[in-house]
C-alpha positions in Angstrom: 40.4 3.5 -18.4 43.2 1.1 -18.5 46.0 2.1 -21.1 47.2 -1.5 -23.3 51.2 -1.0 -23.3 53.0 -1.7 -26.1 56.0 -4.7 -25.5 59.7 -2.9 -25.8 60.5 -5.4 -28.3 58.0 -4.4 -30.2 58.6 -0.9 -30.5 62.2 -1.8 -30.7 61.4 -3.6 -33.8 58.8 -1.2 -35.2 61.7 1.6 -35.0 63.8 -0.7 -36.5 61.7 -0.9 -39.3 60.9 2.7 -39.9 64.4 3.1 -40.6 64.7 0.6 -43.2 61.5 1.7 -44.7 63.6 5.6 -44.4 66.6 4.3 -45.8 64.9 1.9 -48.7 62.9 4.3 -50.0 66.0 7.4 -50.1 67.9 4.9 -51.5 65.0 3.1 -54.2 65.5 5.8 -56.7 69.1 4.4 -57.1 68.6 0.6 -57.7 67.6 0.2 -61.5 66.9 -3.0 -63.7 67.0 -1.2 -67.3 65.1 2.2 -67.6 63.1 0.7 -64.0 63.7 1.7 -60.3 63.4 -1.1 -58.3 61.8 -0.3 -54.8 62.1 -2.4 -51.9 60.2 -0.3 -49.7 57.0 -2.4 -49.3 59.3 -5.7 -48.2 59.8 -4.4 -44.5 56.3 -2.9 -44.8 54.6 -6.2 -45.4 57.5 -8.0 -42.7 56.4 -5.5 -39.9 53.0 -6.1 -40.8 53.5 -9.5 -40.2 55.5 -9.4 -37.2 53.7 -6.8 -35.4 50.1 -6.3 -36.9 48.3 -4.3 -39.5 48.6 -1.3 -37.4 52.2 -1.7 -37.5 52.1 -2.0 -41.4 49.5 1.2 -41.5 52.3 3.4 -39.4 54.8 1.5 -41.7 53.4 2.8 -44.8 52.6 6.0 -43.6 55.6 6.7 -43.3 56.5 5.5 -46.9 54.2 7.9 -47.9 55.7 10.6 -46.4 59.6 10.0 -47.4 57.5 9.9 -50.9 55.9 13.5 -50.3 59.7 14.5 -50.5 61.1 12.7 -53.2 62.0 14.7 -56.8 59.5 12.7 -58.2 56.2 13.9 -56.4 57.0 17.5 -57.2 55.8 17.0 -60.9 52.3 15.8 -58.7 52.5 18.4 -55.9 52.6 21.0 -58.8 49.5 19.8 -60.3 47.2 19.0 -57.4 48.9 19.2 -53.7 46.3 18.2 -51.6 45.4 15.0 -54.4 49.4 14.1 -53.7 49.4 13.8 -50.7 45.9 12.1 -49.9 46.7 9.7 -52.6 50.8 9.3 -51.6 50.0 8.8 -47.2 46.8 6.7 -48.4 48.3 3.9 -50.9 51.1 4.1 -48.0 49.3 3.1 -45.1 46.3 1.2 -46.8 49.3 -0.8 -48.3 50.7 -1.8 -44.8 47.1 -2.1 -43.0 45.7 -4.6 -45.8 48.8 -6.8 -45.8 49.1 -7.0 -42.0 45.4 -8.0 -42.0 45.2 -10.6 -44.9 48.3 -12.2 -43.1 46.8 -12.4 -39.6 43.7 -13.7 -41.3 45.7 -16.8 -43.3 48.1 -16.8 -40.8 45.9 -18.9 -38.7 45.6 -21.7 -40.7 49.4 -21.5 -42.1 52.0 -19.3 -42.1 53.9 -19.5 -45.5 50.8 -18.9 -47.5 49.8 -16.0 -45.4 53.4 -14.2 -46.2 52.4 -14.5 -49.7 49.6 -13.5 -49.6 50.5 -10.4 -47.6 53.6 -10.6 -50.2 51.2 -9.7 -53.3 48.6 -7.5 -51.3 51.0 -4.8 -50.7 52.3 -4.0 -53.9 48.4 -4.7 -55.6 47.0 -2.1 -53.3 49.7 0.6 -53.6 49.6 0.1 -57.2 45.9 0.5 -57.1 45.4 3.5 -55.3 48.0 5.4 -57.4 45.9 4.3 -60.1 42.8 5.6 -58.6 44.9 8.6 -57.1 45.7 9.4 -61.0 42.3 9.2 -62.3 40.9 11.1 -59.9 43.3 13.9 -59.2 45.4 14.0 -62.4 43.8 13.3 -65.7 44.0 16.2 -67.5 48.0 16.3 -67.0 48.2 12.3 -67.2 46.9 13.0 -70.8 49.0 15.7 -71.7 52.0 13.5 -70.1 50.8 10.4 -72.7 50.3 12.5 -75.5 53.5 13.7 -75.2 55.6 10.3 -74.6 53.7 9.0 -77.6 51.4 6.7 -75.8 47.8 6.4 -77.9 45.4 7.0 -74.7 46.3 8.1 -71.0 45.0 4.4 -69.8 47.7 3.0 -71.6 50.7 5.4 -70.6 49.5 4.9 -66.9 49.9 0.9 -67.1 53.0 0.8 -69.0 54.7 4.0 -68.6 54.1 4.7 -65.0 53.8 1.7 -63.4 54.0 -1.2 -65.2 57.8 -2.8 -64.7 57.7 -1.6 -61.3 54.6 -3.3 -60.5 56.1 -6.4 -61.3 59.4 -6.0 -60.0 58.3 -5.2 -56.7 55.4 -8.1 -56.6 58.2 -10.4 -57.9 60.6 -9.3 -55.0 58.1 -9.2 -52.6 56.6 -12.8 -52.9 60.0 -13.7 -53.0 61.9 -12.2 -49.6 59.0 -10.4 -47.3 58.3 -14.7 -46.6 61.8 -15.5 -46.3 62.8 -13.0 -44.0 59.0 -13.4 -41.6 60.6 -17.1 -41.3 63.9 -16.3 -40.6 63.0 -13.5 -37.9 60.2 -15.8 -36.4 62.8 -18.6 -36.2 65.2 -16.7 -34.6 62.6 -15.1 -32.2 61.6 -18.9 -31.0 65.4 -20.3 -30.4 65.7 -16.8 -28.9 63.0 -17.8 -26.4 64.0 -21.8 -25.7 
């Protein structure tokens, strides 16, 4: 059996990566727009994805996921169902990565800019939608107690607004903005690299 090997670019690249997607997410918590942290995390996600395949963005992801596990954060989760966290925190992770890397080498054949986008807004609409799903299906009964308490008039509601709504949006915003720029930039600098 004949062993594929993978380019030293490549992996020079993808370790690249994991260390931004490291650094970003340690550092995510810090970077607020009013009473919102703004995370970056899923812009060098969807930009490996892109560069080196939805594999790439999977192992990208996953490793979100697991910086995640070991924020302050997840412990108000972990408490409550530890085996739910972390399924539902490695799973919206890596799904995240694997769905934007394959939506852009799907679009990417016919044109590249759209397929960024497109990648762009996938990322952040699966992670958002697998917490979602993470939540109703491993948290209710405390999601309920948590919206009672904040004031919120059913658990569907705090979920939306209070725990994800303006980062949601912030993070699709930022993502349909720079994960394009910065696939163009790195693929122009790859071709004049080449010529």
């Amino acid at each position: 059996m004949e062993h594929k090997r993978i380019p030293t670019r490549t992996l020079t690249g993808l370790a690249l990566f994991t260390a931004v997607v490291i650094v970003l997410q340690l550092l995510g918590s810090f970077v607020r727009f009013g009473p919102f942290s703004i995370s970056l995390v899923l812009i060098p996600i969807v930009v490996g994805a892109a560069l080196y395949g939805s594999w790439a963005g999977a192992w990208l992801g996953f490793v979100f996921g697991m910086v995640v596990l070991f924020q302050p954060d997840t412990g108000a989760f972990l408490t409550v169902n530890p085996l739910g966290t972390v399924l539902t925190v490695l799973l919206k992770g890596a799904l995240s990565g694997f769905c934007a890397g394959t939506v852009y080498r799907f679009i990417s054949k016919k044109s590249e800019l759209p397929a960024a986008v497109c990648a762009a807004i996938t990322a952040p609409v699966v992670n958002t939608s697998l917490f979602l799903i993470g939540c109703l299906l491993f948290f209710m009964p405390t999601i309920n107690e948590w919206a009672a308490g904040a004031g919120f008039p059913s658990a569907g509601k705090f979920m939306i607004f209070g725990l994800v709504g303006g980062n949601f949006l912030f993070e699709l915003l930022f993502n349909i903005i720079l994960s394009p720029i910065i696939v163009r930039l790195i693929r122009i600098g790859s071709h004049r690299e080449r010529v």
